[in-house]
N, C-alpha and C positions, 0 to 999 in steps of 0.2 A: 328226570329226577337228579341226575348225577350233576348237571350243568345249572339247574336253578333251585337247586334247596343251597342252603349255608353248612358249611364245614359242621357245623354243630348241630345239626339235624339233620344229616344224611339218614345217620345210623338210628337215630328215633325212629323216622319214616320208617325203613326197611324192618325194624323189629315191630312196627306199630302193622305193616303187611304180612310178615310170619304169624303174627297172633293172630292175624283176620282169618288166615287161610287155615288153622288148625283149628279156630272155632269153628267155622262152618263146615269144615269137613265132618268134625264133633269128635274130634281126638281129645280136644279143651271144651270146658264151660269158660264163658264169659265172668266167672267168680276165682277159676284159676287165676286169671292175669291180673284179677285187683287184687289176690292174694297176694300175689311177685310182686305186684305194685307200691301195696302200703306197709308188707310182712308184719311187726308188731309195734308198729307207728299209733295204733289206735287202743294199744293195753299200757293199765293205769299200772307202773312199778310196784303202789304200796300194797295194790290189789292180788297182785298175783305174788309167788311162793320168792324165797329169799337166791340170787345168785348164789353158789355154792361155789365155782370158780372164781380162782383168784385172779386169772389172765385172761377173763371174760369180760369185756365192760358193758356192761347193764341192758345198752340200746341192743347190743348182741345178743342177751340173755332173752330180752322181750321177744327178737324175731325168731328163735328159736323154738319157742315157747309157742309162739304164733302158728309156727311152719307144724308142730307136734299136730295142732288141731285143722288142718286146712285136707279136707277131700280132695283128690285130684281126679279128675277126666270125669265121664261121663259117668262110670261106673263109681265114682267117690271111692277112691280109693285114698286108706290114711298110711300112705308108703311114710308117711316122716313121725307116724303115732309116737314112739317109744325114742324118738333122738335122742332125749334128755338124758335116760337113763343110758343110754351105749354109751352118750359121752363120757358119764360117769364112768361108767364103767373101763373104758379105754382114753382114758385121760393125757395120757401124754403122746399117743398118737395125732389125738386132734389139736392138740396143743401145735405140733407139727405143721401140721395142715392148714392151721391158722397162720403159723409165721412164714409160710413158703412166698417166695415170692410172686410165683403163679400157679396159685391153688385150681385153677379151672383147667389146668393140664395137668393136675396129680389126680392119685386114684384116692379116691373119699375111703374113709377108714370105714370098713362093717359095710358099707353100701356098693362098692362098687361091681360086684360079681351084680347083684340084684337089678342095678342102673342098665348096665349094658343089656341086662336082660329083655328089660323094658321099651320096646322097639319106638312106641310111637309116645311115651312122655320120659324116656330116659333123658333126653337132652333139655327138657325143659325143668325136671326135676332139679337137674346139676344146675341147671343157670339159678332157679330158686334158691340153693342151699349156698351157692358163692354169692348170692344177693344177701344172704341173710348174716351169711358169716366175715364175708369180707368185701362190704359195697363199695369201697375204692375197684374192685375188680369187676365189677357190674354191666362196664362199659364193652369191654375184653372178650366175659363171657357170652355177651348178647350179641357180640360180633361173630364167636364162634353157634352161635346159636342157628344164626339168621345163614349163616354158610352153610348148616347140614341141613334146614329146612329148605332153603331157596338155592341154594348152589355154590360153589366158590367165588362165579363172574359178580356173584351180589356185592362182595366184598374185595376183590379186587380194585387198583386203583384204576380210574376211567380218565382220561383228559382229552375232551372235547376240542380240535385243532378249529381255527378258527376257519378256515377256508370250509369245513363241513357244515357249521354255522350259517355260514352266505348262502351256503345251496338250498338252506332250508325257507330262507328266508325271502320274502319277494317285493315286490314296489308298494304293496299293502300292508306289508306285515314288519315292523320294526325289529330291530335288533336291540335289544335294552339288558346294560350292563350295569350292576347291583356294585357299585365300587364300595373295598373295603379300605381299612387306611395303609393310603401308600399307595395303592394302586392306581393305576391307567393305563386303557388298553388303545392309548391313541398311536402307541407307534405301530403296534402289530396292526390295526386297522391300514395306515400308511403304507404297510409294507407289502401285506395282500392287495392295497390300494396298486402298486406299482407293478405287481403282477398281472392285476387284472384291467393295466393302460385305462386304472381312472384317475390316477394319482395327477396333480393334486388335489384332495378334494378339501369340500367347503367344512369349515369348522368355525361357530357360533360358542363362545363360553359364556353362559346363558346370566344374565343380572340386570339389574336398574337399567330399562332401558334398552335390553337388548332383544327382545319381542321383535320391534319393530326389523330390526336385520334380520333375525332368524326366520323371520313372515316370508322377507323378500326372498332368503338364498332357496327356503324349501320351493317357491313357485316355479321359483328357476329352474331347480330342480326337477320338476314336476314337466317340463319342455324337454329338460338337454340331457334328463338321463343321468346326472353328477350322482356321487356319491354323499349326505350330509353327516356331520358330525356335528349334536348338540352334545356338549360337554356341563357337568356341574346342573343339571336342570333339576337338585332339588331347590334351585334357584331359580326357578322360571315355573312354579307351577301352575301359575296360570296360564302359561302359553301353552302347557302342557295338558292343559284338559282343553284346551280349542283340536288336539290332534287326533283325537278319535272321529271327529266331523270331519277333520281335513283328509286323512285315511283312506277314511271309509265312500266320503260322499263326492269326493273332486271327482269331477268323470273321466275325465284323459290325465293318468298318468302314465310316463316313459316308462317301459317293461324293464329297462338299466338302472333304476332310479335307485336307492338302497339310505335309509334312517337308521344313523347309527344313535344311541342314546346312553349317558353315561348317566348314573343316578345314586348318589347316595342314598342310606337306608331313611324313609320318610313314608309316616301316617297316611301324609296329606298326596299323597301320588292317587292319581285319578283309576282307579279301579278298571274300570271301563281300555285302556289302554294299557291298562296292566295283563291282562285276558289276552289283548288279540296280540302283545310282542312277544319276540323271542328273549328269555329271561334267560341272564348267562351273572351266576355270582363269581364274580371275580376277588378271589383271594389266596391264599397259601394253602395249599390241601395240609390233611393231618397225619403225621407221618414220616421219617427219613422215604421210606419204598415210594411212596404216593409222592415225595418232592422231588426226586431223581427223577420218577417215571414223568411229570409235569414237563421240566425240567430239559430233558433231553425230549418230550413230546413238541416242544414250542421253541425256545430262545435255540439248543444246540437242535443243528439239520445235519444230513449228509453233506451237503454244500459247504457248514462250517467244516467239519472236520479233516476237508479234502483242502482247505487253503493253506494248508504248511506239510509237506511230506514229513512230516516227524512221530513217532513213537511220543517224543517227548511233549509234545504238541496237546496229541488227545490224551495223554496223562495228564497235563496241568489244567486241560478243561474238564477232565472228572473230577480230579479233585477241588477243584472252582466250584465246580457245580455240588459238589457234597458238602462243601463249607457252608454254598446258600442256603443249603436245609438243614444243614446243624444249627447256625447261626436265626433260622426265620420258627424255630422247632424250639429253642430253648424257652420262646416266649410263652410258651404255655405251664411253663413252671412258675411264674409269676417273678417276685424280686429274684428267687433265688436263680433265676433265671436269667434276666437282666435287670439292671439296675432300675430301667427306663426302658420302657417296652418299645424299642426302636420300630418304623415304618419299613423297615428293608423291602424292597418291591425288584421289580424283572430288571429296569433299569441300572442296576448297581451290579449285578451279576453282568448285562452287556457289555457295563462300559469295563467292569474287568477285565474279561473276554477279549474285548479289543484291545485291551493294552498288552495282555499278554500276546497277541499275536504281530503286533506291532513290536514289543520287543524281542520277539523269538525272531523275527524276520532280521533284525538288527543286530542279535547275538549268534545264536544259534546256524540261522543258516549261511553264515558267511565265516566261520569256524572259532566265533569268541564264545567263551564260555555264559552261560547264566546270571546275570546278577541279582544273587535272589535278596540283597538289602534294599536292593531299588523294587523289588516285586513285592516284599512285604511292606515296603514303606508304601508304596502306592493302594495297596487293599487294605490295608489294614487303617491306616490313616488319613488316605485324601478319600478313596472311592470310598468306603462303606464308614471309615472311619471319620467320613465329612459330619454323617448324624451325630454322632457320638458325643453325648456333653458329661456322662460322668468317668471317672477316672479308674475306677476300679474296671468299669465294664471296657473302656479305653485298653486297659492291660489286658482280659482276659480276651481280643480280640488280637490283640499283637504275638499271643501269646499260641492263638490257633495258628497262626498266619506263619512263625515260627515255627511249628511243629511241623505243618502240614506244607511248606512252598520251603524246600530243602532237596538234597542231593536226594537223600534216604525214600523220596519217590518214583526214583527209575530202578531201584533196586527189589528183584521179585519178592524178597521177602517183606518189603511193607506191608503193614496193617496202620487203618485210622486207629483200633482201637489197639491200648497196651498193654491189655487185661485179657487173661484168659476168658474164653466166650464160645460156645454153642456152633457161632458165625464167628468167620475174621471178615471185618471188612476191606479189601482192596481194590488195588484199581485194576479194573478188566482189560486183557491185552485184545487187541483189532482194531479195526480199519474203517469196519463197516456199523451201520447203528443198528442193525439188530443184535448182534454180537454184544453193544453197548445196553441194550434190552431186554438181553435175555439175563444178563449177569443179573440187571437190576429185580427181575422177577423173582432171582432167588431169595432176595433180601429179608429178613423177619418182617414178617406183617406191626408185629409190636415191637417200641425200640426200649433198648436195658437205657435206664440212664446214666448208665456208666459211659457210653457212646459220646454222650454230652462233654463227660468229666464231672459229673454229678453222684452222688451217692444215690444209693438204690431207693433209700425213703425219700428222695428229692420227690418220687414221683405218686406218694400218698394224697398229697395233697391235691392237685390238678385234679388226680384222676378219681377222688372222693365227689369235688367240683361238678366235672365233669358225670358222675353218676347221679348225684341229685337234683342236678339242671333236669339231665333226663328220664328221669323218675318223678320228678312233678311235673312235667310238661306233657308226657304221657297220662298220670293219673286226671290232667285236669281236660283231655280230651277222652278219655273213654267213657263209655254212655252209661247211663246210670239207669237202665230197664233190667238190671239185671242183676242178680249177687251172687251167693256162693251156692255149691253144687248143690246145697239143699233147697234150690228153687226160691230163697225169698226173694221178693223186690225192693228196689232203694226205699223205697218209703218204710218199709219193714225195719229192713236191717238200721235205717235212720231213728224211728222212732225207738227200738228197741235199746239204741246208744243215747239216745237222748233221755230214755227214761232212768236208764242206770245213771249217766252223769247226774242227774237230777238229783236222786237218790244219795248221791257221794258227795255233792257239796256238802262243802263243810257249813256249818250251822251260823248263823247273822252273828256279828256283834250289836248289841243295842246300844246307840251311843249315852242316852242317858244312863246305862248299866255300868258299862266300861268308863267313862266320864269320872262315877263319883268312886270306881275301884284307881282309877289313875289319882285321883285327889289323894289318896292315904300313901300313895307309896312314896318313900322316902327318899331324899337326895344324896349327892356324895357325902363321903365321909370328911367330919371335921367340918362339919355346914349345917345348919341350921332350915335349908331350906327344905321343901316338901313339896309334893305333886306336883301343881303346874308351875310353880317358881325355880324347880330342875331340868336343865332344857333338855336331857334326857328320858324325862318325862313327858316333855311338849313332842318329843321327838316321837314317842310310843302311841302318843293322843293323834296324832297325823296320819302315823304309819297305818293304826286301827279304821281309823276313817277310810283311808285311800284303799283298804283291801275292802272292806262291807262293802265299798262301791261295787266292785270286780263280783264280789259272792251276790250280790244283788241283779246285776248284769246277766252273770250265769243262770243262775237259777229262775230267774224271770226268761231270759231266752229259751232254756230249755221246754222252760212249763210250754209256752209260745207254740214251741216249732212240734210239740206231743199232742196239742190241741190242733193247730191248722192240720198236720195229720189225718189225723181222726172225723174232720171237717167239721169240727165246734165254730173256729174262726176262720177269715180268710188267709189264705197261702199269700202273703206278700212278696212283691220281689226282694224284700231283704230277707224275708224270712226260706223264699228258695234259696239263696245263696250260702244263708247259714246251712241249709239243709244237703245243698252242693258240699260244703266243707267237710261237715262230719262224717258224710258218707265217705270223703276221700281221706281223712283222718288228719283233716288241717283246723287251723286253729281256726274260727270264724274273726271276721276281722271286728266284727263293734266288741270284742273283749281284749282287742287288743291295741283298739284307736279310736278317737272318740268323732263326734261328727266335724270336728274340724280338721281332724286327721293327726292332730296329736295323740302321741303314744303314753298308754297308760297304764301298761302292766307288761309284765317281761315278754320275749321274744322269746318262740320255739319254734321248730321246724316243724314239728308233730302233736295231735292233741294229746296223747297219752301224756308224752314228757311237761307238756304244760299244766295236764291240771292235778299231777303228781307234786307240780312249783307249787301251785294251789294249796293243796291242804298241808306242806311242808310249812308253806309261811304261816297257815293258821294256824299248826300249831307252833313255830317259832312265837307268834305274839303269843298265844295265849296261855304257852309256857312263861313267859314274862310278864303278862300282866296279873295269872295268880300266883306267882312266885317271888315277885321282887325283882330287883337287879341281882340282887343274892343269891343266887339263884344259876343266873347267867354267867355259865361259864366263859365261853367266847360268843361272838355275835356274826349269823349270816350277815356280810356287808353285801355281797352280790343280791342278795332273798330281800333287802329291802328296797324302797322306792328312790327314796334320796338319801347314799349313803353320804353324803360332805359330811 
């Protein structure tokens, strides 16, 4: 798991395993986890009671609201019935709570004596109620979640060395590497290559025409035992599905033999050979702790750190190495993070490496001082700063490079960071790499982005991202036989929301009704013109048209998906997938795109919020069409279709 999921679905997977093993145990219902899932994603705004918090915003109010009615465990238990009113009632406590920066390590106002008490859904309660109040925190609490369910080692960081890789692997069974951008693992292949006297081996970089070599080297192969390296082979996918025959069916291969395969991410990779390799995603784990531990697991060895007897040696390669995962770490803040989401990869951290060791062998051990203008010119500007095309990001790199490659790192009282903090970060005194490993075990699992030199909201945003990736990525793999602790089934809980929505559209315009009310109303002032000669008016007649389509769609689909239910009509495949959506409380997509795949009415993330836009814009027009322009005080510009 650790070696072939993607940085961004490790931590799905593992919480998508905690939820398996508490249902089955039956500490959880299967209607728990779509509760955490969708919380108040599926409740209409206008429907339910008014926000009464002023430092509440809405989508917060709804899950809340949600969480009040949701039974938990086997026994339905309504642990969260009365939230509303405690909030109220202790208002500026939760207020607190809400603005802490890590609300999943504070203690819940009113609840937490009750929480801990709760052995087998106390942890799954707290990941609920930080789902519901602060889903930027989501990510965080699911990690601590999946720790007290499944262990610490779940979420600790893991880095697969590659020499353990080969062992797994045999003259049948490939090695296939998922490249992210920037990455390639052909020198580290090389370098176990030279350890293990195959070196030099055969390397094909796969395109137009290059079938035909890489046919010949693997036969050769397939004789002498070589080692192969097909590189870039979402360029050669056709040779790529001849390999599962060549594999599997060649009768004498060399027991030496070893298929290496590098493969960017691609649809069309043959399935079949997908199955029997060894699948290694190759990219920057998530993390400072997880890029240190990578970091000193791969590029730094005992070998490197023994090549200069200096103290000051393995201090500039720690902090080398903490620069690469500040630097490869910011990119997950997005602009404000870099300007241009730079490829930084393994290569830019060795070749610094070597230069610093090449210059230390020329300063240092022969009794000249440091030059640390020539060390930060060299990283900051040729090695790492060779990517580098904007200018600001340009600065803020010369600017680490500055901080961090200075006298002020052989002195014990450094810290990376210059802010008071929980952790200081420095650099670990030894010799040896466990010493260098155990320092790094200490390190916060989650990083402040102050670390960065980022403000603490820098990291609202990613990690909101980051929560609603995995929050529909989950809702749209979990099974739908099942619903909340009251036993209904999707088709229930579906029809039951289908019937309601049905009920809550808002009412047709007729266009020959609305038509000859547009004709009476009058144009601007100081003008003579009327109805449709005011393009204000033409504007109204459009807008009315374009929404009866949407209330016509709705309401037609609804009726649809209450009848194939019921088994009036036939269950179509569009009409399963509408019926997949509202069960996960997503928007169906023919209301929201039409069959060419243009877009015809607003975007929302959840159906509640969308068909709350619904009847807002009906009544926006229809406050306008029997009231005049007279009437209209200001205009939704965002609530219509085409605001030019």
């Amino acid at each position: 798991m650790n070696r072939g999921l993607f940085e961004r679905d490790k931590l799905m997977f593992k919480l998508m395993v905690a939820f398996k093993i508490v249902v089955v145990a039956g500490s959880l219902q299967q209607g728990d986890v779509s509760s955490f899932l969708k919380a108040g994603s599926a409740l209409d705004a206008k429907a339910e009671r008014s926000n009464p918090f002023r430092w509440m915003v809405d989508k917060i109010w709804l899950n809340l609201i949600a969480l009040s009615r949701t039974l938990f465990g086997p026994n339905s238990i309504p642990f969260f019935k009365d939230v509303v009113d405690i909030i109220s009632r202790n208002d500026q406590a939760w207020r607190r709570f809400y603005d802490e920066n890590e609300p999943e390590d504070c203690a819940v106002p009113d609840y937490e004596e009750r929480l801990l008490q709760e052995k087998d859904l106390g942890s799954f309660l707290r990941l609920c109620l930080v789902r519901c109040i602060r889903e930027d925190r989501t990510c965080i609490a699911a990690n601590k979640y999946v720790q007290s369910q499944l262990g610490g080692k779940f979420t600790a960081p893991v880095t697969d060395m590659i020499a353990d890789i080969l062992e797994e692997s045999s003259n049948r069974k490939a090695i296939l590497y998922l490249l992210s951008a920037g990455s390639d693992p052909t020198l580290m292949i090389d370098e176990l290559a030279k350890k293990r006297k195959k070196f030099p081996t055969d390397k094909v970089s796969m395109g137009e025409g290059q079938e035909i070599i890489a046919e010949e080297k693997q036969k050769n192969g397939f004789l002498a035992g070589t080692w192969l390296i097909l590189q870039n082979c979402h360029l050669g996918i056709g040779f790529m599905e001849q390999q599962e025959d060549l594999m599997s069916k060649t009768p004498e291969i060399d027991e030496a033999f070893r298929l290496w395969i590098t493969c960017e991410i691609t649809p069309r990779f043959p399935i079949g050979l997908l199955q029997m390799s060894i699948k290694v995603a190759l990219e920057p784990p998530m993390g400072l702790k997880a890029g240190l531990h990578r970091t000193y697991t791969t590029t730094v060895t005992q070998e490197l750190l023994d090549k200069i007897d200096s103290d000051k040696w393995r201090s500039m390669v720690f902090v080398m190495s903490f620069m690469h995962s500040i630097v490869q770490e910011r990119r997950k803040f997005g602009p404000i993070g870099w300007c241009v989401p730079y490829e930084y990869n393994t290569s830019d951290i060795d070749a610094c490496i070597l230069f610093i060791e090449k210059h230390l062998a020329a300063t240092v051990m022969v009794g000249q001082p440091i030059s640390w203008s020539t060390t930060q010119y060299m990283i900051a500007e040729v090695q790492y700063g060779g990517r580098i095309t904007d200018d600001l990001d340009r600065e803020l790199f010369i600017t680490y490079a500055a901080k961090w490659f200075c006298d002020d790192i052989f002195k014990p009282s450094f810290c990376f960071n210059n802010y008071p903090f929980d952790f200081d970060y420095k650099i670990p005194e030894g010799q040896e790499m466990p010493q260098f490993l155990t320092y790094i075990e200490t390190l916060p699992t989650v990083d402040s982005p102050l670390i960065f030199g980022l403000h603490t909201n820098a990291d609202l945003t990613c990690r909101q991202l980051e929560a609603t990736m995995m929050l529909t990525a989950l809702m749209e793999t979990q099974p739908k036989d099942s619903g909340s602790g009251g036993g209904k089934s999707a088709d229930e809980i579906v029809r039951e929301k289908a019937q309601e929505l049905f009920e809550k559209t808002p009412k047709d315009f007729v266009e020959e009704v609305f038509r000859a009310q547009v004709q009476k109303l009058i144009g601007p002032r100081g003008t003579g013109d009327k109805g449709m000669a005011a393009p204000l008016n033409i504007f109204l007649f459009q807008e009315l048209q374009r929404l009866q389509r949407i209330i016509l769609i709705v309401r037609t689909n609804m009726k649809a998906l209450v009848m194939a239910i019921d088994g009036t009509v036939v269950m179509t495949p569009d009409l399963l997938e509408d019926l997949n959506a509202v069960y996960d409380a997503r928007v169906p997509k023919k209301w929201t795109h039409d069959a060419s795949g243009a877009e015809i009415s607003w975007m929302m993330p959840n159906l509640g919020g969308w068909f709350t836009g619904l009847v807002d814009r009906h009544e926006l027009l229809s406050t306008w069409l029997d009231g005049d322009r007279r009437v209209m005080k200001s205009y939704w510009m965002t609530g219509v279709t085409n605001s030019q």
